[in-house]
C-alpha positions in Angstrom: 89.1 -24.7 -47.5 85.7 -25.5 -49.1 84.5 -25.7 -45.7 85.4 -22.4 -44.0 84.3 -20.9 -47.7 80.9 -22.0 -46.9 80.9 -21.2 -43.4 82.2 -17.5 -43.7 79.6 -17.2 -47.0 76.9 -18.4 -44.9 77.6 -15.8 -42.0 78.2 -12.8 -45.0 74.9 -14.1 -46.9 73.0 -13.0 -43.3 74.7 -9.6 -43.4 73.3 -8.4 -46.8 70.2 -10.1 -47.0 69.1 -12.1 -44.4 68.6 -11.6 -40.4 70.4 -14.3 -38.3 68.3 -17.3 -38.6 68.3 -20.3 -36.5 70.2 -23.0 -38.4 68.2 -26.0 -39.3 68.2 -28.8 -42.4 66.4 -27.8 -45.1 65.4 -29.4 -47.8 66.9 -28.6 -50.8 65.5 -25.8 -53.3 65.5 -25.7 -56.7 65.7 -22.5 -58.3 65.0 -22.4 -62.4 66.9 -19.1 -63.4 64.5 -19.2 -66.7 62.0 -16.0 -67.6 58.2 -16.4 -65.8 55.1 -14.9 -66.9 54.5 -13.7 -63.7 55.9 -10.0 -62.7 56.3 -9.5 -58.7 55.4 -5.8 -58.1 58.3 -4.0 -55.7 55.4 -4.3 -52.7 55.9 -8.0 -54.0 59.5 -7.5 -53.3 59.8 -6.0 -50.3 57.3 -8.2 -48.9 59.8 -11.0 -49.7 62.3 -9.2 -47.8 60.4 -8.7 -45.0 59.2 -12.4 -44.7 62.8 -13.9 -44.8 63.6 -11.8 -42.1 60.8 -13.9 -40.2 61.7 -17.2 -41.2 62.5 -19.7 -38.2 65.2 -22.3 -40.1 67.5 -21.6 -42.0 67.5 -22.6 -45.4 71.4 -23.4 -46.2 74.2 -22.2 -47.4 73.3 -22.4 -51.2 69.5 -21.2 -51.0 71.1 -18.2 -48.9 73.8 -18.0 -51.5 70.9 -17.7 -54.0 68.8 -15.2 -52.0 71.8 -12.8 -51.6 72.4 -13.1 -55.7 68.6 -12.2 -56.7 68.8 -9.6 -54.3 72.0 -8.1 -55.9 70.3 -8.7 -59.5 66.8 -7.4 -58.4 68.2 -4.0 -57.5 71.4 -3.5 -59.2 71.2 -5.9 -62.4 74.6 -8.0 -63.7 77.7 -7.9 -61.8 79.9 -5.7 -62.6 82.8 -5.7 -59.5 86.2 -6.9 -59.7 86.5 -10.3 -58.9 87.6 -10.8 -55.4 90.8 -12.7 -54.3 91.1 -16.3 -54.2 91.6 -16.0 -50.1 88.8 -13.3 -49.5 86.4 -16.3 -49.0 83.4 -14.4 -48.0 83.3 -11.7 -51.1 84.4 -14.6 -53.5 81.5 -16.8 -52.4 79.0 -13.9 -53.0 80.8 -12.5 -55.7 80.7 -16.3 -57.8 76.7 -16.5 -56.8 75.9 -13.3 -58.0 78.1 -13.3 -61.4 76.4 -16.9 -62.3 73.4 -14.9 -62.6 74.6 -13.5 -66.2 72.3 -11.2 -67.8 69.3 -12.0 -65.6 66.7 -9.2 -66.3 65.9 -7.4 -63.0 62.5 -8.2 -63.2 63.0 -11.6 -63.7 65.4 -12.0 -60.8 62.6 -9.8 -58.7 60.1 -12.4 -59.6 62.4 -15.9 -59.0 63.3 -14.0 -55.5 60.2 -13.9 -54.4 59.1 -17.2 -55.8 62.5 -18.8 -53.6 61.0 -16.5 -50.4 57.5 -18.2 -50.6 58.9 -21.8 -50.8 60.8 -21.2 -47.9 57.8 -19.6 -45.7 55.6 -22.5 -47.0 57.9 -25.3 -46.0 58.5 -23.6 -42.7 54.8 -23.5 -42.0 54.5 -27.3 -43.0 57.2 -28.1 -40.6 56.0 -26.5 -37.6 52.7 -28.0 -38.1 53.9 -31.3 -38.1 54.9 -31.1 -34.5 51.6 -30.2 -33.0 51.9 -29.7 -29.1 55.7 -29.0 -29.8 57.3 -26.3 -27.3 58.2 -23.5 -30.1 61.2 -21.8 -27.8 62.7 -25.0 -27.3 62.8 -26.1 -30.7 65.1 -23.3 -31.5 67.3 -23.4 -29.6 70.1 -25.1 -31.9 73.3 -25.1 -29.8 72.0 -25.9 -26.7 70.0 -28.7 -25.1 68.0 -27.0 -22.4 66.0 -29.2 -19.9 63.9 -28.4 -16.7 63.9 -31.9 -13.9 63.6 -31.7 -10.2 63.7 -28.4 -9.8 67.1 -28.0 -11.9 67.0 -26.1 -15.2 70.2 -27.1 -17.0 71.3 -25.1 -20.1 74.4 -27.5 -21.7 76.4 -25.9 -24.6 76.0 -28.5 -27.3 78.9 -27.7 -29.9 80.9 -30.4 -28.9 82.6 -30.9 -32.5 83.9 -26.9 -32.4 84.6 -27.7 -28.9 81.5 -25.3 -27.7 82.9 -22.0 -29.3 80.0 -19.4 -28.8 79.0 -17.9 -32.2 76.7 -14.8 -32.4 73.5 -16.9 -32.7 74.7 -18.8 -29.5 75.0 -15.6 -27.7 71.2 -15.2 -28.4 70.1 -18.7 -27.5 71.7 -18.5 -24.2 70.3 -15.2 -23.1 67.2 -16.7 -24.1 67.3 -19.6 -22.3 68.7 -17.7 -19.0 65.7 -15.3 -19.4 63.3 -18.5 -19.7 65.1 -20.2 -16.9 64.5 -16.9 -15.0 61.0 -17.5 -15.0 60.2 -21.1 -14.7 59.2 -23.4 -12.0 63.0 -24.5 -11.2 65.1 -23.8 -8.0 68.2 -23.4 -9.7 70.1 -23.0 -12.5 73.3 -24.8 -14.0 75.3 -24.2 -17.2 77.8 -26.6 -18.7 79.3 -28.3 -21.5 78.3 -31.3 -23.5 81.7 -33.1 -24.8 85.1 -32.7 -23.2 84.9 -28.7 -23.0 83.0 -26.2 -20.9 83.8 -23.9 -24.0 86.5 -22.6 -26.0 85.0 -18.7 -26.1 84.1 -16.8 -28.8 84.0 -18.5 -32.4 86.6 -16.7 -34.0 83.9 -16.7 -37.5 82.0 -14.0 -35.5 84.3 -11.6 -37.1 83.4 -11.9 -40.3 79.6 -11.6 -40.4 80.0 -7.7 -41.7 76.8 -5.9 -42.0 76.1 -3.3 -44.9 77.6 -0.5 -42.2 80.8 -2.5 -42.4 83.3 -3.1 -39.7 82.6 -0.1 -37.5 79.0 -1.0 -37.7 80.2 -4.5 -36.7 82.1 -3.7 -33.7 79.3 -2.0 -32.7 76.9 -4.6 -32.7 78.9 -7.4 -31.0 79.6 -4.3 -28.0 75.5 -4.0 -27.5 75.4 -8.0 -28.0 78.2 -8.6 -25.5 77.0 -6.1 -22.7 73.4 -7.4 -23.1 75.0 -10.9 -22.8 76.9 -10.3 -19.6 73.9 -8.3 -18.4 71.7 -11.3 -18.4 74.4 -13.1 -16.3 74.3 -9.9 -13.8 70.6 -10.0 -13.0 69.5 -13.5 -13.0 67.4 -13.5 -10.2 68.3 -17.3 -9.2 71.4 -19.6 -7.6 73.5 -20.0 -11.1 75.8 -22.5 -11.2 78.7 -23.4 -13.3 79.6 -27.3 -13.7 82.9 -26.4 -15.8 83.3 -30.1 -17.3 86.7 -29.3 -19.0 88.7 -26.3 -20.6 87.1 -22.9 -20.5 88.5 -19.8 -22.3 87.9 -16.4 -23.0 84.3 -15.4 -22.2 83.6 -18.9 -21.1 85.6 -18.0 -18.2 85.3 -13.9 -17.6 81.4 -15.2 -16.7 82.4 -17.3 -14.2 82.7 -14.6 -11.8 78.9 -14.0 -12.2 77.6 -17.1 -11.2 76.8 -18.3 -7.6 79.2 -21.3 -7.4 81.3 -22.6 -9.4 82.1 -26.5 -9.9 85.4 -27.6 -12.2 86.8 -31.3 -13.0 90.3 -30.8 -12.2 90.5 -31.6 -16.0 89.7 -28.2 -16.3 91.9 -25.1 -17.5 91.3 -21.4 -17.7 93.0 -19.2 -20.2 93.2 -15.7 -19.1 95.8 -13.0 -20.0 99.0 -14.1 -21.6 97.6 -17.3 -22.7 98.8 -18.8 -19.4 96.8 -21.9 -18.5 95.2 -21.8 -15.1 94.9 -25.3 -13.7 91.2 -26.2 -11.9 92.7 -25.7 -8.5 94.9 -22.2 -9.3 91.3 -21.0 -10.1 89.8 -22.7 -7.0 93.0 -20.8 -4.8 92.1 -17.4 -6.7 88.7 -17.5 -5.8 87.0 -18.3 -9.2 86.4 -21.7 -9.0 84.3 -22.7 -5.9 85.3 -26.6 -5.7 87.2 -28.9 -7.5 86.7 -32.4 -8.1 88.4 -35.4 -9.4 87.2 -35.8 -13.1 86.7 -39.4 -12.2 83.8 -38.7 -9.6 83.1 -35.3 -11.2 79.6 -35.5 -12.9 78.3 -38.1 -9.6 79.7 -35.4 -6.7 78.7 -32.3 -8.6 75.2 -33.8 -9.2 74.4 -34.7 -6.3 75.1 -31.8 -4.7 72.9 -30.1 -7.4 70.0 -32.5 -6.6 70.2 -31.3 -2.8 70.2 -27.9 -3.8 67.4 -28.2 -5.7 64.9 -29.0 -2.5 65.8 -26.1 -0.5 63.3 -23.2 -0.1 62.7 -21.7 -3.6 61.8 -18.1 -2.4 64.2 -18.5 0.8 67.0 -18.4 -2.2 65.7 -15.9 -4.4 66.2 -13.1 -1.6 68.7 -14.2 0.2 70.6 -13.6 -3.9 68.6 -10.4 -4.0 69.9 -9.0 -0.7 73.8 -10.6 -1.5 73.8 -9.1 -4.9 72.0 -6.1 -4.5 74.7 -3.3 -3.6 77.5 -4.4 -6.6 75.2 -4.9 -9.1 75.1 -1.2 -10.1 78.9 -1.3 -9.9 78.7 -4.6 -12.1 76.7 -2.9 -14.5 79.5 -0.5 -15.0 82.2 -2.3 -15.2 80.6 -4.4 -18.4 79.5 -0.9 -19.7 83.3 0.2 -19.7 84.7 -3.0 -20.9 82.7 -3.4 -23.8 82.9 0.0 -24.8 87.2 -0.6 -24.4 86.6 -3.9 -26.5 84.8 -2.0 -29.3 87.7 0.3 -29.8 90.1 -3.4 -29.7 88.1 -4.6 -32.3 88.6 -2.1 -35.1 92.6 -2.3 -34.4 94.7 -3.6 -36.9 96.3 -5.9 -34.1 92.9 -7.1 -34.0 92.1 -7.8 -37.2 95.5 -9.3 -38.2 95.5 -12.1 -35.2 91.6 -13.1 -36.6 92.5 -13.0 -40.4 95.8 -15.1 -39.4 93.6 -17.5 -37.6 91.2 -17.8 -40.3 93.5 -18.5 -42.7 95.5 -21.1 -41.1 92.7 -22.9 -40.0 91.3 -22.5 -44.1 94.5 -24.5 -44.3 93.9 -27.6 -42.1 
């Protein structure tokens, strides 16, 4: 339970005080809670803010922890709100942070805020200058391992222990790397999966990074996200391939439809409405996998092909996609308009909310 505490506080920390960061190891902060003769100024303060908004790591759970309870202090002095239940995880993690504070004067929690901020943007600095020549886009890109070879740009999901779920700073890194890919030297594209899934679709702990404007605000937010996500699929001006190297579900597989071809072990599954399981080759007969292979040859076949691909004409495939795609791509467009705007409503429905909180729970359980 300890584990999902810190995971949902981490997400909730982001929501009141921090913009989503890029996770990285930090190393660890030490805050001294004790009076300073130093006074920030409230341009001091908001400066603060402003710079943790630009940080590129991200500092931890506990230093985020400690932000969000300076920040709490800073502007509204001691706790004072009812303790939060022992299962609200989220509110009890910022709630305990915040209450250890005590009687903290507001200027002093001012001051030890911004003290914490410029230790952060100093150690960032010292880190990125210790990789001189480094490519910066690359290095922060934290769940995926993006590579350019032979004219093949290969964006692999790399969540392999939480079986690739997508959370929300995912969603950012691949439309990223998809806008990257979109303008390097390469001759195509290919997405896939590092472990035994493609992906598992969304990370059900999306749902509980509320901003200020709570859930409404929320639902919001992941609709925008979600159409520019699917967006990025629509208009990628390259071939984009899919090597499905095991299960895919949800979002993993609604994509698939977007990309050029589509290659699936026939260790692979879809999950689509009902929760009924799609084998590799029900997909192939319905038209949304394009080949299926034995998982024994898989990666060699698949590969290969890709390689061969690869050496054909670069522009020659560029318009020949242009000229395929160029009549439903309004209608495309759309459809992901509507849907997302349908999924927005789904999200703010008790049903909705039930079926995550359920999840959360038993999983807080395990």
């Amino acid at each position: 339970m300890a584990g999902v505490a810190g995971r949902l506080a981490r997400n909730w920390c982001r929501s009141a005080v921090l913009s989503p960061l890029q996770v990285f190891s930090f190393p660890s902060l030490q805050l001294h809670l004790s009076g300073t003769a130093m006074r920030a100024s409230q341009d001091d303060f908001e400066n603060a803010m402003n710079q943790v908004k630009l940080l590129k790591k991200d500092p931890g759970n506990e230093v985020k922890l400690k932000l969000y309870a300076l920040y709490k202090q800073a502007t509204e002095g001691p706790c004072n709100m009812p303790k939060p239940g022992v299962f609200d995880f989220i509110n009890k993690a910022k709630w305990d942070a915040w209450n250890a504070l005590g009687s903290l004067p507001k200027e002093t929690a001012r001051q030890n805020y911004v003290d914490l901020v410029s230790s952060l943007s100093s150690s960032s600095e010292s880190s990125s200058q210790g990789k001189p020549g480094a490519d910066r886009e690359q290095q922060e890109y934290e769940n995926l391992v993006v590579t350019s070879e032979d004219g093949i740009t290969k964006i692999m999901f790399n969540r392999p222990t939480r079986k690739n779920a997508i959370s929300t700073q995912m969603y950012q890194e691949i439309m990223l790397a998809l806008k990257a890919a979109s303008k390097d030297d390469s001759t195509i594209t290919v997405v896939t999966g590092n472990g035994d899934y493609y992906s598992s679709g969304n990370d059900l702990a999306n749902f509980t990074d509320i901003p200020p404007g709570g859930v409404e605000e929320k639902a919001k937010q992941s609709a925008i996200m979600l159409r520019d996500f699917v967006d990025t699929f629509i208009d990628f001006p390259k071939p984009l391939i899919a090597v499905v190297n095991g299960p895919a579900v949800g979002i993993s597989v609604t994509t698939l439809g977007l990309f050029d071809a589509v290659y699936a072990s026939d260790k692979a599954t879809e999950m689509l409405i009902f929760g009924k399981k799609l084998t590799a080759r029900e997909a192939c007969a319905q038209g949304l996998v394009t080949e299926v292979f034995p998982d024994s040859t898989f990666q060699k076949e698949v590969w290969t092909r890709l390689k061969a691909y690869s050496k054909l004409p670069q522009n020659s495939m560029r318009i020949s996609k242009q000229v395929i795609r160029k009549i439903e791509k309004e209608k495309l467009h759309a459809v992901n308009a509507e849907e997302c705007s349908v999924l927005q409503k789904r999200w703010l429905s008790d049903e909705c909310m039930n079926a995550t909180m359920n999840f959360l729970s038993k999983r807080s359980k395990l």
